[in-house]
C-alpha positions as CSV (number, residue, x, y, z in Angstrom):
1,X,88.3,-66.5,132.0
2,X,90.2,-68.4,129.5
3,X,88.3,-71.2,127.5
4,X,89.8,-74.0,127.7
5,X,88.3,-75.5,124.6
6,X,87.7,-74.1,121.0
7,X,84.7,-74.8,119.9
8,X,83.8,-75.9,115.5
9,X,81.2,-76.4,113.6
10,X,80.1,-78.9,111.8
11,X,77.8,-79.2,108.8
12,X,74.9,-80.3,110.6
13,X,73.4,-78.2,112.7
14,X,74.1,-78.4,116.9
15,X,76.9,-80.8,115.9
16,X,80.5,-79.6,117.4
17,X,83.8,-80.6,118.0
18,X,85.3,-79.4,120.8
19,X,89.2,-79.0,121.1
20,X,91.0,-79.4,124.1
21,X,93.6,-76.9,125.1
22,X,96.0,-79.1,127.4
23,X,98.6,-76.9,129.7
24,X,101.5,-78.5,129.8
25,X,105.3,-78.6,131.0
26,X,108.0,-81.2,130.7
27,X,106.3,-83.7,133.2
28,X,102.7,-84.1,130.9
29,X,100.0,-82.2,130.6
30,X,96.8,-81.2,132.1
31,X,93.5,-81.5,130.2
32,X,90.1,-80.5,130.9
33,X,87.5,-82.8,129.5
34,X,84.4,-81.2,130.4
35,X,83.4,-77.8,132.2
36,X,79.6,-76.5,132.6
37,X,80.5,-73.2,132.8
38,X,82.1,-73.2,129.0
39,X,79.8,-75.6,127.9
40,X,76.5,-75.8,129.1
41,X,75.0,-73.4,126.8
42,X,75.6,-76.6,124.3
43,X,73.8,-78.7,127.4
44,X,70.1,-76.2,127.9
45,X,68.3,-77.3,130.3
46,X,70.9,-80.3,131.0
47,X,73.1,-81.5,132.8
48,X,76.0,-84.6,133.0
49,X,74.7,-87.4,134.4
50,X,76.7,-90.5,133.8
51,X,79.8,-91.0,132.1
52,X,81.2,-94.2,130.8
53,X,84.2,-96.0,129.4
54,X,84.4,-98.7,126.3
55,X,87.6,-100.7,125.1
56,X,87.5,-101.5,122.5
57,X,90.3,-104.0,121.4
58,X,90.4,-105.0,117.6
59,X,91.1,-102.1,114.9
60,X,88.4,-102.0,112.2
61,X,85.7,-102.9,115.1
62,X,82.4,-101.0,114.4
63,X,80.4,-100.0,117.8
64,X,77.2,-98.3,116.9
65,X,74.8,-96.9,116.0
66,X,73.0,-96.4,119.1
67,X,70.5,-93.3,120.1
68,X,67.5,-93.0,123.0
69,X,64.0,-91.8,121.9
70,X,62.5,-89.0,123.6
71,X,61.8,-88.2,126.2
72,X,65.0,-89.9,127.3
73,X,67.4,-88.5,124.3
74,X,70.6,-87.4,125.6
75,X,73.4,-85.1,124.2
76,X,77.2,-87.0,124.5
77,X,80.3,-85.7,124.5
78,X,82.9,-88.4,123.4
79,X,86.9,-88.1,124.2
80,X,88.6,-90.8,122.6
81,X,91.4,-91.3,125.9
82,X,93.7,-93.7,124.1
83,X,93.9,-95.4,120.4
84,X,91.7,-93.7,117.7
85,X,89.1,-93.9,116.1
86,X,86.7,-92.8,113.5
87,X,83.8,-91.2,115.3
88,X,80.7,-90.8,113.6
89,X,76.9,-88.7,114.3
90,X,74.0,-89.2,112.3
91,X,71.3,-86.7,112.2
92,X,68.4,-88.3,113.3
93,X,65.4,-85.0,114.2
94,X,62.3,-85.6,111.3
95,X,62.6,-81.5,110.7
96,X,66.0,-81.6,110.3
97,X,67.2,-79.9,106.9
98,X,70.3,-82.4,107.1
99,X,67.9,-85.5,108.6
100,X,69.9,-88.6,108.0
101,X,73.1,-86.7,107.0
102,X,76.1,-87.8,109.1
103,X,79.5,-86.3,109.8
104,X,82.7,-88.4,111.1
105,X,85.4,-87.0,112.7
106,X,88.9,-88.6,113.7
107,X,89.7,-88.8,117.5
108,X,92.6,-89.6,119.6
109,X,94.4,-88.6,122.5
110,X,97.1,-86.6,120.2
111,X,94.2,-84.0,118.9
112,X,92.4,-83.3,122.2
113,X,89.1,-83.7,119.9
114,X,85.6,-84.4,121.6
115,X,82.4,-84.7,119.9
116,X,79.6,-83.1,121.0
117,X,76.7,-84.5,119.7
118,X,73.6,-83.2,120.6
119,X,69.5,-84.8,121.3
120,X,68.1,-86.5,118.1
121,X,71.4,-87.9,116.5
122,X,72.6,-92.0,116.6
123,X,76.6,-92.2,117.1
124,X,78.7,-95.0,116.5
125,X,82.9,-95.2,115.9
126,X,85.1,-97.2,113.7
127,X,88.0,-98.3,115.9
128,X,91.0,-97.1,114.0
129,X,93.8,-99.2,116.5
130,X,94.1,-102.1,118.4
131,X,93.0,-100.7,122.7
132,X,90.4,-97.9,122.0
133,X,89.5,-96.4,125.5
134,X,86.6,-93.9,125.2
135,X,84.9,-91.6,127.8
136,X,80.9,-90.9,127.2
137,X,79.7,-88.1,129.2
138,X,76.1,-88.1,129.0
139,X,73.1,-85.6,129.6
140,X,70.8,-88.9,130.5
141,X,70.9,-92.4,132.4
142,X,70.9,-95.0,129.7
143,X,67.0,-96.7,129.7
144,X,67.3,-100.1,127.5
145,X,63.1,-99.4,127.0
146,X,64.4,-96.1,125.1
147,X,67.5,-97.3,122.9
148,X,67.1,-97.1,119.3
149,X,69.6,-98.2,116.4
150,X,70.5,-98.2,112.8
151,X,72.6,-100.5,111.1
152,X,75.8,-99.6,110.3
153,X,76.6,-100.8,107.0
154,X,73.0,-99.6,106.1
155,X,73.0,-97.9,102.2
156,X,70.7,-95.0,103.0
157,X,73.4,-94.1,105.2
158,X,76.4,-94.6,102.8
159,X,79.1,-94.3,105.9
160,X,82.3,-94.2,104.6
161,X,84.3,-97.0,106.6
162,X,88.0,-96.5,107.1
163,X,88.9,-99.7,107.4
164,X,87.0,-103.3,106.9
165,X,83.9,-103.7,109.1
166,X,84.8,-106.0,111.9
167,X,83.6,-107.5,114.9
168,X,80.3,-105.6,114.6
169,X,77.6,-106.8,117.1
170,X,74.9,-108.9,116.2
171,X,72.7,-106.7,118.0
172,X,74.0,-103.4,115.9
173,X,73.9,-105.5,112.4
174,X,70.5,-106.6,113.5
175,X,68.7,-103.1,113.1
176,X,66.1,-102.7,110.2
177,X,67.5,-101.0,107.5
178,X,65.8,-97.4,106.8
179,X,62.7,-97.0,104.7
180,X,60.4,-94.8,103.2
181,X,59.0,-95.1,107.1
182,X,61.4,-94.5,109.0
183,X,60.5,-91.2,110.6
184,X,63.3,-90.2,113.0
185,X,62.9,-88.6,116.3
186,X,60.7,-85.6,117.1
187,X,63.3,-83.3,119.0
């Protein structure tokens, strides 16, 4: 079978990009945005069970950074559909040799990037133009009683905005900032 994605690596471990391989002649293309048979060994155990869609409308609009504590983690996979933006994951897993270590990578509909971001890292994007549209598959139904969060412009994380922070939600600017106690998740 041909893949239909190439698969990187990142520097944190379990963290990959996927590339899309569109077909395509002179009337578009097709793309395939998720297929179990290339990519559930990245999903053990897993499988999709909800996928959802932001727009996002303002460039330099923060959204993140959100994660679910076990045992309702979940492993994305984020397409950015139209716009782009600056898609970030943050390691998050207590025995991790790259715990609280992030890695940002661009998305748009032009690359045919996803990020697939595993259980036990927080994600959050950096909308990098005006009408951001992007697909979440994910591995688990979203449980409010689960979510966790880290503030974005928090300095033990150091993220390296784009572009000027704004529009960011009360509720995402509202996390505690990271201490000596912060733990992480157990994965």
């Amino acid at each position: 079978m041909n893949s239909r994605f190439d698969i990187d690596i990142t520097p944190l471990p379990g963290l990959h990009i996927l590339k899309r391989k569109p077909i395509g002649d002179s009337r578009g293309y097709l793309e395939r945005l998720f297929c179990q048979d290339e990519l559930g060994e990245f999903l053990p155990g897993k499988q999709i069970v909800q996928i959802n869609q932001t727009l996002t409308s303002e460039s330099g609009t923060v959204r993140g950074f959100h994660f679910q504590h076990p045992p309702y983690s979940e492993t994305k996979i984020i397409s950015c559909i139209e716009g782009e933006i600056f898609d970030i994951a943050v390691d998050l897993r207590r025995t991790s040799p790259t715990f609280l270590k992030w890695h940002g990578e661009i998305l748009n509909s032009d690359n045919h990037k996803s990020f697939l971001i595993p259980d036990g890292f927080a994600h959050g994007f950096q909308a990098l133009s005006d009408t951001c549209k992007i697909m979440y598959f994910h591995t688990a139904p979203y449980n409010p009683q689960a979510e966790g969060g880290l503030c974005p412009t928090d300095p033990k994380l150091a993220i390296n905005w784009p572009l000027p922070l704004v529009n960011v939600s009360d509720r995402d600017t509202s996390h505690s900032l990271i201490n000596n106690n912060f733990k992480g998740v157990d994965i």
